[in-house]
N, C-alpha and C positions, 0 to 999 in steps of 0.2 A: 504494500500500500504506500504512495506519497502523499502525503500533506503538506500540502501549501498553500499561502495566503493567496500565489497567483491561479488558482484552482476557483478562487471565489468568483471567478466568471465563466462562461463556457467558452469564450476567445483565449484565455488564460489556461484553463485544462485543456483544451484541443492543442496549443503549443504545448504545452508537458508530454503529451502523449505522445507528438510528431518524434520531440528530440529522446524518450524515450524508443520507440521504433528506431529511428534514425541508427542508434546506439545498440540495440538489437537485442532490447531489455526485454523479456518475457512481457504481456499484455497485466497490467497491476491498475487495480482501482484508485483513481487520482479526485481527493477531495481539498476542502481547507477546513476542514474539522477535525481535531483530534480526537482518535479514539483510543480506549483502553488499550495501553500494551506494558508489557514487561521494559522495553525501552525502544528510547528512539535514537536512530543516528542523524546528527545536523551537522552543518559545516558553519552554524556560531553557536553553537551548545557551550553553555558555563554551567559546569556538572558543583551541585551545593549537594552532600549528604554527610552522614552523622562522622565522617571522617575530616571534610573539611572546614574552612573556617568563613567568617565573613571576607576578613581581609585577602583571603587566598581567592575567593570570589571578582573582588574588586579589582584585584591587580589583572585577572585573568581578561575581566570588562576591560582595562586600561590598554591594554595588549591587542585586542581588538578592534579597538576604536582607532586607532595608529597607523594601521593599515593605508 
């Protein structure tokens, strides 16, 4: 499944879908609603749980925005 925010149109999920084919990705249902899972993979994910900290959060956001 993809989720993404550019799925909230059907001009927006028809290009997901193109460059997925394109890509030669198996056919996957493309929305912008997140649904239950064990996890996601993102390419700006700032992963927060009971290991790490705020500031280890922050600095990761700093890091990103710099780009």
């Amino acid at each position: 499944m993809i989720v993404s925010t550019r799925a909230n149109t059907r001009r927006g999920a028809r290009a997901i879908r193109a460059w997925l084919a394109l890509h030669d990705f198996p056919r996957l249902t493309v929305t912008d609603r997140k649904v239950n899972a064990v996890a996601y993979i993102d390419d700006r994910a700032v992963p927060y749980h009971r290991l790490a900290n705020w500031d280890s959060c922050k600095a990761q956001l700093a890091r990103l925005t710099k780009r």
